[in-house]
C-alpha positions in Angstrom: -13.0 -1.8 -54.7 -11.9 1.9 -55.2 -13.8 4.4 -53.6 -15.0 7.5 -55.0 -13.3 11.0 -53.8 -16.7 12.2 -53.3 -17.3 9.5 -50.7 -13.7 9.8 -49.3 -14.4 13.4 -48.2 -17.8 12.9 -47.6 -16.8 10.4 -44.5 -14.1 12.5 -43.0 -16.6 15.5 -43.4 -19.3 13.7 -41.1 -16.4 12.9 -39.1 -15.3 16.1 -38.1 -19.1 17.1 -37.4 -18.8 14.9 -34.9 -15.7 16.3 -33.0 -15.2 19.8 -35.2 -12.2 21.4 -35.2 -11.6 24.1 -32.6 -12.2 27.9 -33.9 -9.6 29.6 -34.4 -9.1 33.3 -35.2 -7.0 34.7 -38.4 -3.7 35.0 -38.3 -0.4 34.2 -39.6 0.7 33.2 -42.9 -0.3 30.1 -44.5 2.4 26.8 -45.0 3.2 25.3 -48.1 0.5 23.4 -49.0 -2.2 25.1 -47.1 -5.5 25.9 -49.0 -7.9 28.6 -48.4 -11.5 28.3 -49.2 -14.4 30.6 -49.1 -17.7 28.2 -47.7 -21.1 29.1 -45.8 -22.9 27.0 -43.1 -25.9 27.2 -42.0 -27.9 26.0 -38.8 -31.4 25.7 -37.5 -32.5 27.4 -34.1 -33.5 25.3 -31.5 -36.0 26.7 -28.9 -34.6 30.5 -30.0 -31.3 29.7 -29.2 -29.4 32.1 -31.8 -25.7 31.6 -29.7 -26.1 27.9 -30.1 -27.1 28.1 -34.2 -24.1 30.5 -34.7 -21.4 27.9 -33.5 -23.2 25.2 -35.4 -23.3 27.2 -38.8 -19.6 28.0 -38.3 -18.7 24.1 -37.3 -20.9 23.8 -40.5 -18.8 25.9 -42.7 -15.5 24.6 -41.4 -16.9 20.8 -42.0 -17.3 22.1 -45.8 -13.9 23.7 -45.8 -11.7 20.5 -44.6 -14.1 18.3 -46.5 -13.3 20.5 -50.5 -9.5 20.3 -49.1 -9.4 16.6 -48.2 -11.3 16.2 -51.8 -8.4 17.5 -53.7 -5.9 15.8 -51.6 -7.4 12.3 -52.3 -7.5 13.4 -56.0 -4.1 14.8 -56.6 -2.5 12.9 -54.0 -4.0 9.3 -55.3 -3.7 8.4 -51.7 -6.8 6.0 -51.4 -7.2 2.5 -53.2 -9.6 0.9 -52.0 -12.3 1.2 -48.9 -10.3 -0.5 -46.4 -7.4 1.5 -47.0 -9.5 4.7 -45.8 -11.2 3.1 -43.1 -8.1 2.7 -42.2 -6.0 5.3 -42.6 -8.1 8.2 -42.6 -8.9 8.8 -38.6 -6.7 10.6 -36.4 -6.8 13.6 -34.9 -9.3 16.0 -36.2 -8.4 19.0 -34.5 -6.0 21.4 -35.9 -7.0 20.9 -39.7 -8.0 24.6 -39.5 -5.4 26.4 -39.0 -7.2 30.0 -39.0 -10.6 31.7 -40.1 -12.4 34.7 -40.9 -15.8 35.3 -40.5 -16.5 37.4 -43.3 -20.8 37.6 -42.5 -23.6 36.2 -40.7 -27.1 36.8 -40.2 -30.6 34.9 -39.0 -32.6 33.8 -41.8 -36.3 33.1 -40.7 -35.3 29.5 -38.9 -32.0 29.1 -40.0 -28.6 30.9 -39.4 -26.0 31.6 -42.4 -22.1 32.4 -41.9 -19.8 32.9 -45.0 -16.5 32.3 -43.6 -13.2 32.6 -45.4 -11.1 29.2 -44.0 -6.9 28.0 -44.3 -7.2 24.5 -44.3 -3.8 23.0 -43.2 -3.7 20.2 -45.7 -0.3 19.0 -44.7 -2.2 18.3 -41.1 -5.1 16.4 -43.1 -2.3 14.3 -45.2 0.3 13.6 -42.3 -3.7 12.2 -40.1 -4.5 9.7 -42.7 -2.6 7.0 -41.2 -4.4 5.1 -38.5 -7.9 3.8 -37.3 -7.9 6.0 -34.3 -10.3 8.6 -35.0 -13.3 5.7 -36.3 -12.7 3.9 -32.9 -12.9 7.4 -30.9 -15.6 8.2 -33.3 -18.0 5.8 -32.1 -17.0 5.8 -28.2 -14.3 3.6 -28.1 -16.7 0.4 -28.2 -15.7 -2.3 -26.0 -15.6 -5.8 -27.5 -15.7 -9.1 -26.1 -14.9 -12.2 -27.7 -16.4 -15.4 -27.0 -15.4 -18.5 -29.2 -14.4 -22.1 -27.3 -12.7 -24.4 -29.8 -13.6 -28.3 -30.6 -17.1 -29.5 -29.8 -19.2 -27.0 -27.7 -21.8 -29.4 -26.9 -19.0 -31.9 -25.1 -19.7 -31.7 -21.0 -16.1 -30.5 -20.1 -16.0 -27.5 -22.8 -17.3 -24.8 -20.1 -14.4 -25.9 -17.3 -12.1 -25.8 -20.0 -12.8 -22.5 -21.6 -13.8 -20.6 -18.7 -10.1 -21.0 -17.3 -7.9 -20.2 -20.5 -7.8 -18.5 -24.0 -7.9 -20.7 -27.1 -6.1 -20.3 -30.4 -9.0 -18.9 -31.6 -9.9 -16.6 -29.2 -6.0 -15.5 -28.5 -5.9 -14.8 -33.1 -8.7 -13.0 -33.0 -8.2 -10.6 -30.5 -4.3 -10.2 -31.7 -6.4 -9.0 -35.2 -8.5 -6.5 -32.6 -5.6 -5.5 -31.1 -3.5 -4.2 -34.0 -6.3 -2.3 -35.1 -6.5 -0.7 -31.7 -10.2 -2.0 -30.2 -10.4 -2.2 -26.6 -11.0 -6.3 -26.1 -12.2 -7.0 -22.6 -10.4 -9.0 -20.3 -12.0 -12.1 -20.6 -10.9 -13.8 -17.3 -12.6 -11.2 -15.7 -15.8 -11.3 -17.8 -16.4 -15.1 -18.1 -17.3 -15.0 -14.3 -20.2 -13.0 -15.6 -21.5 -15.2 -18.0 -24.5 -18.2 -17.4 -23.4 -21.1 -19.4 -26.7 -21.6 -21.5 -26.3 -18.0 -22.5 -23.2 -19.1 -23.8 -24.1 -21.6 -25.8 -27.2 -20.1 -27.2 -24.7 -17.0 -28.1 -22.8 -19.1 -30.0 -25.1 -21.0 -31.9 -26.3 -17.9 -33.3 -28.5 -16.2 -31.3 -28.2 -12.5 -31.4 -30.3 -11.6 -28.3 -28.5 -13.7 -26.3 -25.1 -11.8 -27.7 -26.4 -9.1 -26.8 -27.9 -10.3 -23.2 -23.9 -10.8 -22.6 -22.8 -7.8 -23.7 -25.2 -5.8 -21.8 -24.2 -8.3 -18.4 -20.8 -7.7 -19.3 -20.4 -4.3 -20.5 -19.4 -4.9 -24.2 -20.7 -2.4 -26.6 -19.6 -5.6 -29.4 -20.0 -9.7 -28.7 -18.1 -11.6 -31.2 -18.9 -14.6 -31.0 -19.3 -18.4 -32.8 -18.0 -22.1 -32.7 -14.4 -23.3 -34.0 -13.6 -27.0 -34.4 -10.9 -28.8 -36.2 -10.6 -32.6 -36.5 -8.1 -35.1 -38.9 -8.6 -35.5 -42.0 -6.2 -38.5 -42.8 -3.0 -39.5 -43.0 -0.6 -38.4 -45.7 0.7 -41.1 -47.9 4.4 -42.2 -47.7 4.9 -40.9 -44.1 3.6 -40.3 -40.6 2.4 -37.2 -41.0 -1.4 -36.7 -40.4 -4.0 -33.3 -42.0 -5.9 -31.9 -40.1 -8.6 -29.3 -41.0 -10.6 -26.5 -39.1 -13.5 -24.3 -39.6 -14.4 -20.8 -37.6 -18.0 -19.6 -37.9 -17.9 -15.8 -36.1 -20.1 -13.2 -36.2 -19.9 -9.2 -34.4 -23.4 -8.2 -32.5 -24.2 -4.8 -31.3 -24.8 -5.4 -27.5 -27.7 -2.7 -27.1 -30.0 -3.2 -30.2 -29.2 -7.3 -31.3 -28.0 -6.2 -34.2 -25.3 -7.9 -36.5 -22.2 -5.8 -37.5 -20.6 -8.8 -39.8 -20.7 -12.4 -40.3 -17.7 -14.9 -41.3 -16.4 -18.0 -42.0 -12.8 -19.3 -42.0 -11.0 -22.6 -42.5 -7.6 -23.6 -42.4 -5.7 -27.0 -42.9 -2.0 -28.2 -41.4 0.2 -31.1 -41.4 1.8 -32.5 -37.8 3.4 -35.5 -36.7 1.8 -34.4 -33.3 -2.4 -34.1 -33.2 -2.4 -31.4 -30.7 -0.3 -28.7 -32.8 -1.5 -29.9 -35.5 -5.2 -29.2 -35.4 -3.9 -26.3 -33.4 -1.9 -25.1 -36.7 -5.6 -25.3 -38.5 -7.6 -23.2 -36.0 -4.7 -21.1 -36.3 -5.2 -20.2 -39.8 -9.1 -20.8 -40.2 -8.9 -18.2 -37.1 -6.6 -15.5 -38.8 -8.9 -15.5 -42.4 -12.1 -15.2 -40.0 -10.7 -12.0 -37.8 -9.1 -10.3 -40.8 -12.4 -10.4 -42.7 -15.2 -9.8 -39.6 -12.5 -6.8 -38.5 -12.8 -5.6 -42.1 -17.0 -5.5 -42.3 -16.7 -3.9 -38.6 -14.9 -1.3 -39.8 -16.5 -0.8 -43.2 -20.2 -0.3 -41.3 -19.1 2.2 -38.3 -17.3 4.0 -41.5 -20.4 3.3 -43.3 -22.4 4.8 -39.7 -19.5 7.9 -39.2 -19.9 9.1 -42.8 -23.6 8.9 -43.4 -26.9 7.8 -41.3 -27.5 4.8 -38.9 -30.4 3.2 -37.5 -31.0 3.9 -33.5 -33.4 2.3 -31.9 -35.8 5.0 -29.6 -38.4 4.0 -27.1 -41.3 6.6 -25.5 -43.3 5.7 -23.1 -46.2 7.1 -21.3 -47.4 8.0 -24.6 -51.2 8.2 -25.7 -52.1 6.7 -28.9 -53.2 10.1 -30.5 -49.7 11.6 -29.6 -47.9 8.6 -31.7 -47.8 10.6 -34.3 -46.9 14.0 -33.2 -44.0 12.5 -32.0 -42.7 11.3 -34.5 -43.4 14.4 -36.3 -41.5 16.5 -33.9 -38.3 14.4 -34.3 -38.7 14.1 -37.9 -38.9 17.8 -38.5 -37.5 19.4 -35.0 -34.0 17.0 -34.9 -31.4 18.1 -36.9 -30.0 15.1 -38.5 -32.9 12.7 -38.3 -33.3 11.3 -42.2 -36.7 9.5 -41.5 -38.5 8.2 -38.5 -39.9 4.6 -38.5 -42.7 3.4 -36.3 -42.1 -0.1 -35.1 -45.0 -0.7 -32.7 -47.1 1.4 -30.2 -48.7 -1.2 -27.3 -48.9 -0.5 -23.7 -48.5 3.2 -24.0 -44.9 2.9 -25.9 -44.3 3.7 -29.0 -40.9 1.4 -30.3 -38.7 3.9 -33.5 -36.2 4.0 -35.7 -34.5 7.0 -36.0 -31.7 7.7 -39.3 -30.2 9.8 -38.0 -26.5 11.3 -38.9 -24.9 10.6 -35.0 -25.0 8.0 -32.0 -27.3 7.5 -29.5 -25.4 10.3 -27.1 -26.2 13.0 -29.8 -29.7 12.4 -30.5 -30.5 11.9 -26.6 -29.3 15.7 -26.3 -31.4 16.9 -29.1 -34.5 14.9 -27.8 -34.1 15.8 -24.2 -36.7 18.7 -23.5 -38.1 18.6 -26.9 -41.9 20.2 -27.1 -43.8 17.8 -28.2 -48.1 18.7 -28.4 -48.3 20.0 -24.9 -45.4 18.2 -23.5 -41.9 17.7 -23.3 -39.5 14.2 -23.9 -37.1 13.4 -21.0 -34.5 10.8 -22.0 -34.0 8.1 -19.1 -31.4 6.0 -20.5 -29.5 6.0 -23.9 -26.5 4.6 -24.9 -24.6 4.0 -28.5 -27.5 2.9 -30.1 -30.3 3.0 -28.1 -32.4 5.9 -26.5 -35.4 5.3 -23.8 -37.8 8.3 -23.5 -40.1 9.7 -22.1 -43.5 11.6 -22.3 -44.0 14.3 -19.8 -47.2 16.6 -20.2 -47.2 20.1 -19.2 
């Protein structure tokens, strides 16, 4: 599916929000290739802070400047053909697409702050970075992954002995798919020692809370996990050859929240004199189709995540029922980059939300730390990529 050019800049926009690129002062003339744009940004004060607005509104306007160049690249260039190509291609290093700027004005505007800033835009810098997945994966944290997929029957008693000491074809296919796209797969000799065995098997059956129960024993930000067997499926007429055909069922889980990245199914078939290699051969291919396409909707949803909102999952505790709402008022209306606030459940003085917001968990735990709220201020306990635990102080 192509992808529009207003999308295309869109993502690497919100991407360079996230890590903006360093300011730089004028200077120097301009290489071939090199735009320069006139943009404004603008910023909301937080608790007075006028410093803090300024840098924002100028990490605004220089968000708006690479995002009009990349815009232009992507249509005169033709670079991008489809979705995956960008998610692929398109993060690297942010930092140095600005090669200078002028601040031409500024000035405080009731709650907001507005720069007009004139910006050179080193497009050969923006066209050389759009070659590699880097800059998605550092994007959101460098997410750890673990993979957990035992081959043949699950349910048969010497599975666990067998799995816990070495790799599969399975396993070994889909983290050489992780590995080329640069995730950081855990070792999973060291990890298995961590794991209870009904977990396990729960996990792969399809549980998603018991994915992520692993993940948070293990320290994986992503379970991938599932079931892969592979059995005859005759012999071949005219010779002593025998078929053999396997299926992989795999899905990705977010460790913190439960929730499912992507879902997949592969299959593969082989012919082998030998029974071994060649159900092997099967779970081979039926395991290359499934990591190619659950790496794909991985990709496609942090892009998805980097260039627009996600859903992060904030609890408050030590919250009185007629607070509830001020709450979520104040994050709706006080946070910049919250879309919408959703209340999930209050019981037992917590109130369970979930926040759109345009960032991970790390972000919004910054702008919710110390937040006034109605006589009171939040204090964020725990948080991590997608999860934030706060809570309610009075005054």
């Amino acid at each position: 599916m192509r992808l529009s050019k207003c999308r295309a800049a869109g993502i690497l926009a919100a991407i360079l929000f996230a890590s903006p690129a360093p300011a730089q002062p004028a200077g120097g003339a301009p290489a071939p290739g090199d735009q320069t744009l006139n943009v404004e940004g603008v910023a909301s004060l937080t608790r007075g802070d006028v410093a803090a607005a300024r840098d924002r509104a100028i990490d605004d306007a220089l968000r708006k400047a690479v995002e009009q160049a990349v815009g232009t690249l992507i249509e005169s260039e033709t670079m991008v053909q489809n979705y995956q190509v960008l998610s692929d291609s398109i993060y690297s290093q942010s930092k140095g697409f600005v090669r200078t700027y002028k601040l031409n004005s500024e000035k405080q505007d009731g709650t907001l702050y507005r720069v007009s800033v004139t910006a050179t835009v080193a497009v050969g810098d923006v066209k050389a970075d759009l070659q590699s997945l880097g800059l998605l994966i550092q994007r959101m944290r460098r997410p750890r992954v673990f993979v957990l997929i035992p081959e043949d029957n699950v349910h048969d008693s010497g599975w666990w002995s067998s799995w816990s000491s070495s790799i599969g074809t399975v396993e070994a296919q889909v983290i050489r798919a992780l590995k080329a796209k640069d995730f950081t797969v855990m070792d999973a000799a060291t990890v298995r020692k961590s794991i209870e065995k009904e977990a396990a098997l729960k996990a792969m059956e399809g549980d998603p809370a018991e994915a992520a129960r692993i993940g948070q024993q293990t320290g994986a930000e992503v379970v991938i996990t599932g079931q892969a067997v592979s059995a005859p499926a005759g012999s071949v007429a005219g010779s002593q050859m025998n078929s053999y055909q396997a299926s992989v069922t795999a899905r990705a889980i977010k460790a913190d929240t439960g929730e499912i990245l992507g879902t997949t199914t592969g299959t593969g078939k082989a012919v082998h004199l030998n029974s071994v290699a060649g159900g092997a051969e099967a779970l081979k291919q039926a395991a290359s189709m499934a990591a190619d396409d659950l790496v794909s909707q991985i990709v496609t949803q942090w892009a998805k995540e980097a260039s627009g909102t996600r859903m992060l999952a904030v609890s408050v505790t030590a919250l009185s029922k007629d607070l509830v709402d001020k709450v979520v008022g104040s994050i709706r209306t006080d946070v910049r980059g919250v879309a919408e606030v959703y209340l999930r459940e209050y019981a037992q003085f917590t109130a369970r939300l979930d926040v759109d917001f345009k960032g991970d968990g790390q972000t919004l735990s910054q702008s919710l730390q110390g937040l006034a709220v109605a006589g009171g201020t939040l204090r964020v306990t725990t948080y991590s990529a997608n999860k934030i635990d706060v809570k309610y102080i009075p005054d």
